[in-house]
Backbone as CSV, one residue per row, in Angstrom:
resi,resn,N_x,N_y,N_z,CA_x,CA_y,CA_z,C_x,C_y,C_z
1,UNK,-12.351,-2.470,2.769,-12.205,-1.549,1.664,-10.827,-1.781,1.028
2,UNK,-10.568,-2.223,-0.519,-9.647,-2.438,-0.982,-8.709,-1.089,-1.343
3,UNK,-7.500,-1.094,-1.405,-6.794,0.423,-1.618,-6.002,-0.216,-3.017
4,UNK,-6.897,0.743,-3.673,-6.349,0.635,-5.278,-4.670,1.505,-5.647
5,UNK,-4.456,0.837,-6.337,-3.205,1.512,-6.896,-3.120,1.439,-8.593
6,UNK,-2.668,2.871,-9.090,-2.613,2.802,-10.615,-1.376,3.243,-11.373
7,UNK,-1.040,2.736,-12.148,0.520,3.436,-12.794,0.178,3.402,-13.909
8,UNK,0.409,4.896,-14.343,0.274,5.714,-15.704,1.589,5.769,-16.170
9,UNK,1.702,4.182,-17.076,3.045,3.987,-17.566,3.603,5.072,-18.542
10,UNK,2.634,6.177,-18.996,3.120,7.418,-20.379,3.569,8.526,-19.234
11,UNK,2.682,8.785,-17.938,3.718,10.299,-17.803,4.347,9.722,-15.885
12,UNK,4.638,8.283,-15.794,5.643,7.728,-14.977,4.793,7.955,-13.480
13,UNK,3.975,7.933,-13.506,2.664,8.677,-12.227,2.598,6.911,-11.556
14,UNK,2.180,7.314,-10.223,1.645,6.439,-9.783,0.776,6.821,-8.873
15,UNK,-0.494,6.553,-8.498,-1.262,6.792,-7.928,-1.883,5.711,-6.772
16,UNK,-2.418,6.210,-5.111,-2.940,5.437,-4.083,-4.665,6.186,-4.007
17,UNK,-5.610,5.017,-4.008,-6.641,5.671,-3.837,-7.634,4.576,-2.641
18,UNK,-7.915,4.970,-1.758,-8.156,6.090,-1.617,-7.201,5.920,0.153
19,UNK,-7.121,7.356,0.129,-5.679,8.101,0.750,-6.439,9.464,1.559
20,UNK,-6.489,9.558,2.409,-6.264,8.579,3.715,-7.261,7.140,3.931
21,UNK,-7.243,6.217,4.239,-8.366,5.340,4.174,-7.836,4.832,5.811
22,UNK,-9.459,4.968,6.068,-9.178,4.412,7.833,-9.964,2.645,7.804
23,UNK,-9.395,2.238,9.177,-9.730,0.696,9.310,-9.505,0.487,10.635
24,UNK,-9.811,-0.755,11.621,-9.668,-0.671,12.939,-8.894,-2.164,13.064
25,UNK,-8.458,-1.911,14.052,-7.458,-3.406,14.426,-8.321,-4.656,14.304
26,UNK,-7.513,-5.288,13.684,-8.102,-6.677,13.342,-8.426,-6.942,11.560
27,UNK,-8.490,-5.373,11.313,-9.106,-5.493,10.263,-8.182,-5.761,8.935
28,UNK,-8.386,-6.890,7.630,-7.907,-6.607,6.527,-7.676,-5.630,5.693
29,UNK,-6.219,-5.278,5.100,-6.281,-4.642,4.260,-5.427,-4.847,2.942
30,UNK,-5.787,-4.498,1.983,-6.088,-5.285,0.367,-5.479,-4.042,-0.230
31,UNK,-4.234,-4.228,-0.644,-3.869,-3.187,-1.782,-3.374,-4.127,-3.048
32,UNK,-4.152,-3.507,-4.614,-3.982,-4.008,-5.441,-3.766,-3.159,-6.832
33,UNK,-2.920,-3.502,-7.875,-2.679,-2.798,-9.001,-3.705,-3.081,-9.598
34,UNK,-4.353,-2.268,-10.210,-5.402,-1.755,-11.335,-4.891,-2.074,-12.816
35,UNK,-5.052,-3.106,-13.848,-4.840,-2.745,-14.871,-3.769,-4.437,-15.497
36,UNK,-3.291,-5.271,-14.180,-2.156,-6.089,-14.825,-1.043,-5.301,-14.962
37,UNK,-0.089,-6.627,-15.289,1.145,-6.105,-15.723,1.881,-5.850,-14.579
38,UNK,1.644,-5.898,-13.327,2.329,-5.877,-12.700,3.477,-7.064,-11.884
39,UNK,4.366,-6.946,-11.735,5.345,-8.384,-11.442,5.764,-8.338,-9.627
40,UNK,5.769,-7.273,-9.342,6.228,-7.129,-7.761,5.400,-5.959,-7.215
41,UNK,5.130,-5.747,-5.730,4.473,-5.028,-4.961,4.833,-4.977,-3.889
42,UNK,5.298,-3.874,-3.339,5.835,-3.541,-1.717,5.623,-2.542,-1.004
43,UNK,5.055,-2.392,-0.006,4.082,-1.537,0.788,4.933,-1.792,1.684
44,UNK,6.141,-0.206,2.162,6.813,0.102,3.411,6.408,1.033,4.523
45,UNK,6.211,0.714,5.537,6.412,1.587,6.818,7.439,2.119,7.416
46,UNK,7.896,2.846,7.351,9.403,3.170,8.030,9.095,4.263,8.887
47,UNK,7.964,4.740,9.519,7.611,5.358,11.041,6.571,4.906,11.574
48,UNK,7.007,3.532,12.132,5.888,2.787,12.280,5.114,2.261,11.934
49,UNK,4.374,1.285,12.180,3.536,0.306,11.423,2.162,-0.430,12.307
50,UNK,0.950,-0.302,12.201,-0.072,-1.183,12.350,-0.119,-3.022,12.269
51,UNK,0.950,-2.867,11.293,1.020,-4.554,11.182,2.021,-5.234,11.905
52,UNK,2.214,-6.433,11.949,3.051,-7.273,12.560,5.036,-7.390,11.924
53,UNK,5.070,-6.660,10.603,6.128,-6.129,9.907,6.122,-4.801,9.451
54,UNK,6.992,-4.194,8.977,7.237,-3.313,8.469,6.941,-3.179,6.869
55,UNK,7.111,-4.472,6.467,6.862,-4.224,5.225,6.318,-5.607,4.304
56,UNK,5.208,-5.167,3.757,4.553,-6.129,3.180,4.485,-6.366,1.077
57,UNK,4.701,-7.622,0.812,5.162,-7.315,-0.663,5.187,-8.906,-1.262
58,UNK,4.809,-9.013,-2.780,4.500,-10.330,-3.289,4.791,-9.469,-4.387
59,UNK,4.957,-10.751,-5.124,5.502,-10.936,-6.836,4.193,-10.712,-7.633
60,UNK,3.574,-10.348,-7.177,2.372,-10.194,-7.936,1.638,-8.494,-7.944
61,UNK,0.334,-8.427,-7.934,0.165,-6.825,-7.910,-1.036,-6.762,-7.046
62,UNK,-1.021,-7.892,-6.081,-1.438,-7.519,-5.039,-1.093,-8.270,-3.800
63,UNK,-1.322,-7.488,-2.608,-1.175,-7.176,-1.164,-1.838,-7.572,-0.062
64,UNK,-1.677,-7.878,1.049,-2.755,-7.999,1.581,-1.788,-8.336,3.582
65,UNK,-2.712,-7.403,4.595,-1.825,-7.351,5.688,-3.123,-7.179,7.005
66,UNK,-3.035,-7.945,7.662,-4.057,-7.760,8.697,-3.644,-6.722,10.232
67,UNK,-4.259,-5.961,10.192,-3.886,-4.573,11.285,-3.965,-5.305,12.791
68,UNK,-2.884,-4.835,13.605,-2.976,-5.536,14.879,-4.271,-5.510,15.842
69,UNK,-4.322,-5.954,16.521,-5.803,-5.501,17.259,-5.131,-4.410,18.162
70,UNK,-4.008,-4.825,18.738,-4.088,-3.422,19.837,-2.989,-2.721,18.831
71,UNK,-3.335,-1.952,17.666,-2.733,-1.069,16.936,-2.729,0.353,17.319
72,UNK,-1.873,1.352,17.127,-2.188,2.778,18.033,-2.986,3.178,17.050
73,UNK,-4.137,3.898,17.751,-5.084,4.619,16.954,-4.289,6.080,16.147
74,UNK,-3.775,6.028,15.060,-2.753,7.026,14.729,-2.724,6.719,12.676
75,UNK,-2.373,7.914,12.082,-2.415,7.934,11.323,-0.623,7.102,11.071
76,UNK,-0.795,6.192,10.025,0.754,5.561,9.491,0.692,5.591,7.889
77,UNK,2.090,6.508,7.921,2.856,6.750,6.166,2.740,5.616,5.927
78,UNK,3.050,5.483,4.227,3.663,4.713,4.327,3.890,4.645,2.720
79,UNK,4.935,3.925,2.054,5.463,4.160,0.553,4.619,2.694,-0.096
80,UNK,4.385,3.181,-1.072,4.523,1.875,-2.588,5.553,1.891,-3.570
81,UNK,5.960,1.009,-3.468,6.968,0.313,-4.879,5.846,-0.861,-5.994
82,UNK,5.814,-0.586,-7.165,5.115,-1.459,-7.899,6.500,-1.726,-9.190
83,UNK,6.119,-2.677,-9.577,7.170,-3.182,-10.732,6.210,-3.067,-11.885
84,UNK,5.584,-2.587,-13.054,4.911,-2.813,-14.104,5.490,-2.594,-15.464
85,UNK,5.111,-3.927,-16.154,6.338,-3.912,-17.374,8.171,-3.433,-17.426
86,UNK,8.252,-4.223,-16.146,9.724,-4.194,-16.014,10.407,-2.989,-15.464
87,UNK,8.940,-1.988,-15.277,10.036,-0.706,-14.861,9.285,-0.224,-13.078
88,UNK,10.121,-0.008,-12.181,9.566,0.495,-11.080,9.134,1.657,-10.505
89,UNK,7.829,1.626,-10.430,7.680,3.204,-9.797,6.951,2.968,-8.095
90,UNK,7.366,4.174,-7.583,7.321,4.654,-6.180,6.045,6.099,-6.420
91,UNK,5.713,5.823,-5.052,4.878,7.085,-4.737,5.887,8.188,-4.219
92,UNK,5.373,9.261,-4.989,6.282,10.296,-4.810,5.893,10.967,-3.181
93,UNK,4.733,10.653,-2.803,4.540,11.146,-1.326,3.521,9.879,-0.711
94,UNK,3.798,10.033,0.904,2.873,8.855,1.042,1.672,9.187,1.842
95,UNK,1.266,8.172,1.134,-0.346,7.696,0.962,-0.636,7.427,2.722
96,UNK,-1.818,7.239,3.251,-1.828,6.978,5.084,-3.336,5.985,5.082
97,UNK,-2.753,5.035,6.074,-3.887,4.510,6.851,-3.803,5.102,8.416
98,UNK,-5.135,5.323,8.591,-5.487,5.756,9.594,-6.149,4.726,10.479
99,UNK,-5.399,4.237,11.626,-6.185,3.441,12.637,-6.914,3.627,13.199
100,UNK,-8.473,3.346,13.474,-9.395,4.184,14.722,-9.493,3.140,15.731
């Protein structure tokens, strides 16, 4: 299941959908900007993490991070940074994958 992301460049919004989204170790996961225009993408963990880093991110506007197999079955925060048309926006609260 891909986890969309959208930035409403008129009222500075950024949006994660869908939130909470669960997945099990081993499994891919695909976060991508909706729309173009995007130049950078960075998906942080900073209380922990499912993946093999903390933080995953490309010059482009999309993502992509494979969940450990022995990952804790536990819900993990975690932030977006997107760059679109030169200006950066962040999620104002974070979005969760849930490991089962």
């Amino acid at each position: 299941m891909p986890i969309s992301i959208t930035v409403d460049s008129v009222t500075g919004t950024i949006t994660v959908a869908p939130t909470p989204a669960s997945f099990k170790g081993g499994d891919i996961v695909q976060w991508s900007v909706l729309g173009g225009g995007c130049t950078g993408l960075t998906i942080s963990f900073t209380h922990g993490t499912p993946f093999s880093t903390p933080q995953l991110s490309a010059s482009s506007g999309a993502v992509e991070g494979g969940i450990l197999p022995g990952a804790a079955s536990v819900g993990y925060g975690y932030t977006v940074s997107a760059v679109v048309g030169g200006k950066l926006y962040v999620t104002p609260m974070e979005p969760e994958i849930i490991v089962m």
